[in-house]
Residue frames as qw, qx, qy, qz and C-alpha x, y, z in Angstrom:
[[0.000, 0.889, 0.459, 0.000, 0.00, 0.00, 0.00],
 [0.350, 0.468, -0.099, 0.805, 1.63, 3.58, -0.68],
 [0.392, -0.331, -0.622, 0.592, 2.08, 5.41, 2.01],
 [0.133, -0.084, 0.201, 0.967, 0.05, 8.24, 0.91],
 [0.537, -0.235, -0.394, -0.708, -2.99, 7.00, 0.34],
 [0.348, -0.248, 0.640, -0.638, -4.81, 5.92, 3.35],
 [0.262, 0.070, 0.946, 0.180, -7.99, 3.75, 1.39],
 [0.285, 0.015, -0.656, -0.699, -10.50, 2.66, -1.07],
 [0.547, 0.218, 0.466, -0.661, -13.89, 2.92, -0.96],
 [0.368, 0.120, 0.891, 0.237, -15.44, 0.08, -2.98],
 [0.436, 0.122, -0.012, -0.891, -17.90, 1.38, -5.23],
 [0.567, 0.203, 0.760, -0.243, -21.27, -0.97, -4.91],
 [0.675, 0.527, 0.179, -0.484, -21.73, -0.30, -8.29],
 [0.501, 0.599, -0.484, -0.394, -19.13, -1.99, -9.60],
 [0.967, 0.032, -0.254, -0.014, -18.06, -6.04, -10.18],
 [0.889, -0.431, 0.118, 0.097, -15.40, -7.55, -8.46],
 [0.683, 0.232, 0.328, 0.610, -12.90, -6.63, -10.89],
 [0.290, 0.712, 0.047, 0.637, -13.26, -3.35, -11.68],
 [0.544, -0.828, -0.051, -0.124, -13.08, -2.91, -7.94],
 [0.903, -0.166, 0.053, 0.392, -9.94, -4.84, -7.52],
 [0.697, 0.152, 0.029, 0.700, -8.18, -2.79, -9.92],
 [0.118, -0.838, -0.040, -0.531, -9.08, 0.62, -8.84],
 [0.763, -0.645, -0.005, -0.033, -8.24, -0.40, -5.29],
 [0.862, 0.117, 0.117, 0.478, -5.22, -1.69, -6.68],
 [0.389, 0.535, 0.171, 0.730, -4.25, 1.64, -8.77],
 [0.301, -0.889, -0.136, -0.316, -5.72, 4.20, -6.17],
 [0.723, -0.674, 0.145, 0.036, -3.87, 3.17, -3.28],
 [0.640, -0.408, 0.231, 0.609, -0.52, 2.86, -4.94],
 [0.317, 0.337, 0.371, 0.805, -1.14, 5.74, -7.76],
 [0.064, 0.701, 0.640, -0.307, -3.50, 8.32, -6.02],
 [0.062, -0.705, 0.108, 0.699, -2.10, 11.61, -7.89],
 [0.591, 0.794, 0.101, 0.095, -3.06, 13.07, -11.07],
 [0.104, 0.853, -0.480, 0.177, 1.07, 14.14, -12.12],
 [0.740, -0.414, 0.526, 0.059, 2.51, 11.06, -9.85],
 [0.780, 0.532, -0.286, -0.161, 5.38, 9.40, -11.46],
 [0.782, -0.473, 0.385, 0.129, 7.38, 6.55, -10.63],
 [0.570, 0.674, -0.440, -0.168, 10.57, 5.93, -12.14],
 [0.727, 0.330, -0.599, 0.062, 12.89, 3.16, -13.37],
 [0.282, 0.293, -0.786, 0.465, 15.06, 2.74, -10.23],
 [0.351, -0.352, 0.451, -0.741, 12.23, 3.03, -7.75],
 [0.313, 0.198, 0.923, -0.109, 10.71, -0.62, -6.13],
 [0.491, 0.489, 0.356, -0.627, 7.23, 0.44, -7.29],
 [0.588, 0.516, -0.472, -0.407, 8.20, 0.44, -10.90],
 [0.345, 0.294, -0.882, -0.127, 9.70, -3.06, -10.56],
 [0.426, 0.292, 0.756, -0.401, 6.80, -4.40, -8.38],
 [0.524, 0.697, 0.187, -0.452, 4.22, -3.10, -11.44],
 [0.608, 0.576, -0.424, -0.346, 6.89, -4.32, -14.73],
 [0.993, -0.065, 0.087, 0.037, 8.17, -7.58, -13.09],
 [0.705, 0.324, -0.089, 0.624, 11.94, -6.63, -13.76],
 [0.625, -0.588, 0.044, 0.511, 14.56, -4.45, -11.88],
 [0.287, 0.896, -0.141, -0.309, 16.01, -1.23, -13.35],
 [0.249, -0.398, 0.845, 0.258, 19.15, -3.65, -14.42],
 [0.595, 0.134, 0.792, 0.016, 17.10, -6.24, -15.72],
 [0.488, 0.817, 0.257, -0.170, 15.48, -3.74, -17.96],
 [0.248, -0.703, 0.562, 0.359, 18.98, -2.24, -18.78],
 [0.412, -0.364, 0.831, 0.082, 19.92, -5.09, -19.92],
 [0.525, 0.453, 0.716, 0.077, 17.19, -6.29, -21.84],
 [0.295, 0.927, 0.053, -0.225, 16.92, -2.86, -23.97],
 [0.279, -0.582, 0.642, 0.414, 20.46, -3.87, -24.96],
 [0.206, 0.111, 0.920, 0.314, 18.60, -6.70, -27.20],
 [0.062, -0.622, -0.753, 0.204, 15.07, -4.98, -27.26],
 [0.192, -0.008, 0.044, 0.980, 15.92, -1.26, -28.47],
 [0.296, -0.119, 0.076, -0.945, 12.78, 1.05, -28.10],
 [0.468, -0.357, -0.803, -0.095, 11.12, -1.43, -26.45],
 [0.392, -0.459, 0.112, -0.790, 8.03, 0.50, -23.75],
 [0.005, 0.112, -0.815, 0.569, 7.27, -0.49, -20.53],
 [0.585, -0.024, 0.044, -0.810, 3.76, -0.24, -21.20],
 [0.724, 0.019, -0.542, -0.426, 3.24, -3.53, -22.12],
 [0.455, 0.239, -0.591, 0.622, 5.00, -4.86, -19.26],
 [0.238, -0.019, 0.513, -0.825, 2.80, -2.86, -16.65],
 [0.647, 0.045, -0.144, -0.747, -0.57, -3.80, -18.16],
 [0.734, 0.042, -0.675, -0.061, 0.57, -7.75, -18.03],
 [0.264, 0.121, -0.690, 0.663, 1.36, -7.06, -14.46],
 [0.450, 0.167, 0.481, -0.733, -1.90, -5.98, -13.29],
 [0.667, 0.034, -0.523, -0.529, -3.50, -9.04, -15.44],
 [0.586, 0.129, -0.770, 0.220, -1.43, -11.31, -13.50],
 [0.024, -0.047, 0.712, -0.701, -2.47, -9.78, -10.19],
 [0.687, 0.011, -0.054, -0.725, -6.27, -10.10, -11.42],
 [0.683, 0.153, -0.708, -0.091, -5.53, -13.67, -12.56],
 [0.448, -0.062, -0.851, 0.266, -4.07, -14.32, -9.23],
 [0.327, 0.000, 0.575, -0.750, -6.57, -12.80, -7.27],
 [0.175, -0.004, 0.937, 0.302, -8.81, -15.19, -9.07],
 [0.452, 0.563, 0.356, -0.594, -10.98, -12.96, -10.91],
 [0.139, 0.407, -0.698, -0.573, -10.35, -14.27, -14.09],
 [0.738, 0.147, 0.571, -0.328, -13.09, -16.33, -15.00],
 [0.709, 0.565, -0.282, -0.314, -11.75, -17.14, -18.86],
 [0.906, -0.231, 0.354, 0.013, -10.74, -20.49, -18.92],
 [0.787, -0.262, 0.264, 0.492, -6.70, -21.21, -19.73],
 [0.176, 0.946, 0.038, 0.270, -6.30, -17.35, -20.30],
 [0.806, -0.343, -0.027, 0.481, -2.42, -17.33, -18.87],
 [0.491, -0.189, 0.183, 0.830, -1.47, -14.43, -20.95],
 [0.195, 0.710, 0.447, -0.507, -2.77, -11.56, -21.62],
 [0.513, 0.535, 0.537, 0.404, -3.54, -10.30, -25.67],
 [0.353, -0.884, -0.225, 0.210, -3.27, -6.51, -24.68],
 [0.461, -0.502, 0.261, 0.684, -0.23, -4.60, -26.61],
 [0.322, 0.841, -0.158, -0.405, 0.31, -2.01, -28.94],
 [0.111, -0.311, 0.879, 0.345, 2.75, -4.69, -30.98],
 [0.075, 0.080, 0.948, 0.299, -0.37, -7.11, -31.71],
 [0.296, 0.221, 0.253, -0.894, -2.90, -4.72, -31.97],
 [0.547, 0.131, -0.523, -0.640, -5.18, -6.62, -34.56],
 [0.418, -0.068, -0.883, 0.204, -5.18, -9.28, -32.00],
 [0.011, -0.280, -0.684, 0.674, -6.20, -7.27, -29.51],
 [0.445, 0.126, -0.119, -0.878, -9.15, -5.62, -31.63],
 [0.597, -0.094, -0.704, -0.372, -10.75, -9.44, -32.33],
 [0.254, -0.055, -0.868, 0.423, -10.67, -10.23, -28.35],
 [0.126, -0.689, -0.514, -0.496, -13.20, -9.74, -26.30],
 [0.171, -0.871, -0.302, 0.347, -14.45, -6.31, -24.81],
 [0.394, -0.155, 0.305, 0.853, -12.88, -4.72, -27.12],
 [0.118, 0.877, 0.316, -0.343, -14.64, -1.09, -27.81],
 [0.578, 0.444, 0.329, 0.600, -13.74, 0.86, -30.85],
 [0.031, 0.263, 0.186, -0.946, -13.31, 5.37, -30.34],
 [0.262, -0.001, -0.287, -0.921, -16.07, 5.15, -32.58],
 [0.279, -0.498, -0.814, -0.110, -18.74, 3.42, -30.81],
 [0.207, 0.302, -0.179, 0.913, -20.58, 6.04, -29.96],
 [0.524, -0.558, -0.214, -0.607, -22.91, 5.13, -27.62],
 [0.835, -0.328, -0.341, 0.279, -20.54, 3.47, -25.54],
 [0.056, 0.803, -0.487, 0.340, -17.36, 5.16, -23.27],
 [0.428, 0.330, -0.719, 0.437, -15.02, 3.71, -20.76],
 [0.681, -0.717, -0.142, -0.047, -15.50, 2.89, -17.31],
 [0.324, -0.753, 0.512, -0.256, -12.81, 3.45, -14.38],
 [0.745, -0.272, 0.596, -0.123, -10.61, 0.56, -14.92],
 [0.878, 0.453, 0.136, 0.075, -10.92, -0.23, -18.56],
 [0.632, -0.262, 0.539, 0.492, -7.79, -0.52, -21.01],
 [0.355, 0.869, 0.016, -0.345, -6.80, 2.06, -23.36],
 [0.728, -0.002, 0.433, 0.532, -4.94, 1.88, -26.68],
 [0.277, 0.865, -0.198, -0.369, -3.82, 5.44, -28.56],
 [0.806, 0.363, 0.316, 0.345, -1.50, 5.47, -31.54],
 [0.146, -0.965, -0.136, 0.168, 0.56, 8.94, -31.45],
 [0.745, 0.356, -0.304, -0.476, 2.31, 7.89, -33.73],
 [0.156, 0.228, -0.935, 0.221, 3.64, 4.77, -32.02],
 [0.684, -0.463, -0.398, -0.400, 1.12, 2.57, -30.23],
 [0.007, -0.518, 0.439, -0.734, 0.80, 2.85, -26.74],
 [0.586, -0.443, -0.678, 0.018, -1.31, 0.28, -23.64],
 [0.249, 0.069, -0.668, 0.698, -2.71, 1.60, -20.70],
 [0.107, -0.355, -0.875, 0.312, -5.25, 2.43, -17.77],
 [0.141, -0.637, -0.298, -0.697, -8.20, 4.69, -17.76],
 [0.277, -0.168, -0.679, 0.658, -8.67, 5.59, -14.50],
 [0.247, 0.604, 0.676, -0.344, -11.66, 7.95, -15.03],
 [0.062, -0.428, -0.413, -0.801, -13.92, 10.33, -17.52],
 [0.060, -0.773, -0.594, 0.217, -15.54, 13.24, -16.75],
 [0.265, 0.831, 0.346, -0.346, -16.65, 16.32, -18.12],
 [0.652, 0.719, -0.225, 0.084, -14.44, 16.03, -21.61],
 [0.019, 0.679, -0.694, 0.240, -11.09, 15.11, -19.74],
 [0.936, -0.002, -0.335, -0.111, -9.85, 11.64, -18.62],
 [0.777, -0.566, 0.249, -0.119, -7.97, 10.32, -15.85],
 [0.873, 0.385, -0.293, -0.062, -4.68, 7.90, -17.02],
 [0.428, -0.793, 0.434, 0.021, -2.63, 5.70, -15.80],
 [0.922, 0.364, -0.128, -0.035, 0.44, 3.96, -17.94],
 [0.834, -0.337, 0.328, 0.288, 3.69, 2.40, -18.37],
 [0.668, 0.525, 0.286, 0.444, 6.31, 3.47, -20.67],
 [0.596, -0.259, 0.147, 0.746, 8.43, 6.77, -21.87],
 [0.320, 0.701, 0.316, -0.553, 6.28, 8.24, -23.70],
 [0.528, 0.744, -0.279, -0.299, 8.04, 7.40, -26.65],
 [0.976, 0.002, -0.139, 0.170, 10.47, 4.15, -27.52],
 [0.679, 0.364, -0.207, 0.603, 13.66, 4.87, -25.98],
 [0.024, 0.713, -0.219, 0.665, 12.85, 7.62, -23.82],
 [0.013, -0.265, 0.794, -0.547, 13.47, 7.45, -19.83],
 [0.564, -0.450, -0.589, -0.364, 10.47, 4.85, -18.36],
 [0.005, 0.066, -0.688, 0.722, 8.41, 5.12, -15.81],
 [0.114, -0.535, -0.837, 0.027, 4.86, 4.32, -14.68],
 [0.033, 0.080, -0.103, 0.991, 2.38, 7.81, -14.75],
 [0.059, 0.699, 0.711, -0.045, -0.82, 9.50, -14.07],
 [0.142, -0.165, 0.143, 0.966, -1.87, 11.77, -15.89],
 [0.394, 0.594, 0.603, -0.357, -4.88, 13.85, -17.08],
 [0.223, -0.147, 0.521, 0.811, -5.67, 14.46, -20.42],
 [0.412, 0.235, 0.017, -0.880, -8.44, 15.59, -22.86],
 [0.577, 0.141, 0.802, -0.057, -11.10, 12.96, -23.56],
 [0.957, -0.066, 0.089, 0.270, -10.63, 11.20, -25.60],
 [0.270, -0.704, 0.354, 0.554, -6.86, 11.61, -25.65],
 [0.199, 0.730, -0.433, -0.490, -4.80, 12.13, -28.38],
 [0.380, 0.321, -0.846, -0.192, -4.58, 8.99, -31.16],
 [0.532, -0.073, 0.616, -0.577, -7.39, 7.38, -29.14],
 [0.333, -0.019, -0.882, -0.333, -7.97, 3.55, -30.85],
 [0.733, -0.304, -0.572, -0.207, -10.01, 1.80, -28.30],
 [0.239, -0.434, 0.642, -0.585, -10.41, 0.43, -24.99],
 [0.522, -0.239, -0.817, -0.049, -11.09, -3.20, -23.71],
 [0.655, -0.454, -0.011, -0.604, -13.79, -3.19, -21.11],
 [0.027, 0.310, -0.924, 0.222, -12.23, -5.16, -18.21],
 [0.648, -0.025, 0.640, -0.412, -15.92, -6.68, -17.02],
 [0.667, 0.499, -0.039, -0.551, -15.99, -8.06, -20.28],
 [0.302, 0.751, -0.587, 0.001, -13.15, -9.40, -20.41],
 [0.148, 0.187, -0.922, 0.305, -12.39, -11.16, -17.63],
 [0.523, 0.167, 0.548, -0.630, -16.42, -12.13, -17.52],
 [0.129, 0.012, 0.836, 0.533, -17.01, -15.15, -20.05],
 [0.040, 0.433, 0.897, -0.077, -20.58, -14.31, -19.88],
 [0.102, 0.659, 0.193, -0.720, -21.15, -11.17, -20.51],
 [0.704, 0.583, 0.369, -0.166, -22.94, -9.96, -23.86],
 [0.483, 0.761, -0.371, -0.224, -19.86, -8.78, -26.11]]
């Protein structure tokens, strides 16, 4: 738990999942502007690798983003908090690399359904002009909430933010709907 944020009210209106990860993201992201970088634990709790490890890999791996990397990390902590209900789902489809995958999976919301929007929790995918993975965290009144992995560009310095931006943001593809996802039963 960060030591900053004190806790998380559950909201009754949402599933078991989208609670989780808000709880999850609040309590160790609470600030709009917060940014963790490379060297700090936090980042390597949230990409699974050690500012070396990364190092090290980017030697083989040039402008390779952390984004993908953080988003698989907070599958894996859904998975193991066993709210995954898609049977021998072990890896998540999520990344701006296999993006045609991730448009056939389900919950997967085009920018141009327009009768739909995000929820607090879903999974965003921009294009700017690289492609990019991360968290919504909320919408409201034209402006969005966000919270991602990565540099902001291949190569530049990583680190995990939050940040607010105009809704939708900039190069805005889509967003997977997480009750959808990780709910084999649900209608999309």
């Amino acid at each position: 738990m960060a030591d900053d944020a004190t806790e998380y009210i559950e909201n009754p209106y949402y599933t078991d999942v989208r609670n989780f990860v808000n709880r999850l993201l609040d309590l160790n992201f609470p600030n709009d502007g917060m940014k963790v970088g490379l060297r700090e634990t936090k980042f390597s709790q949230f990409t699974n690798k050690t500012a070396d490890e990364w190092m090290t890999w980017w030697e083989t791996h040039p402008g390779y983003s952390t984004c993908v990397d953080f988003i698989q990390n907070i599958h894996s902590r859904i998975c193991d908090a066993k709210l995954c209900r898609r049977k021998g789902e072990n890896k998540f489809t999520l990344s701006p690399y296999n993006l045609e995958v991730t448009k056939r999976g389900k919950g997967w919301h085009s920018a141009g359904d327009a009768d739909l929007s995000p929820n607090s929790g879903d999974l965003f995918v921009v294009k700017i002009p690289f492609r990019h993975v991360g968290i919504i965290l909320d919408v409201y009144d034209g402006y969005c909430s966000l919270l991602a992995g990565g540099g902001g560009m291949p190569g530049a310095t990583q680190c995990i933010t939050r940040v607010q931006s105009p809704y939708p943001p900039k190069g805005f593809v889509g967003w997977v709907d997480i009750d959808e996802y990780y709910n084999p039963e649900s209608k999309n």
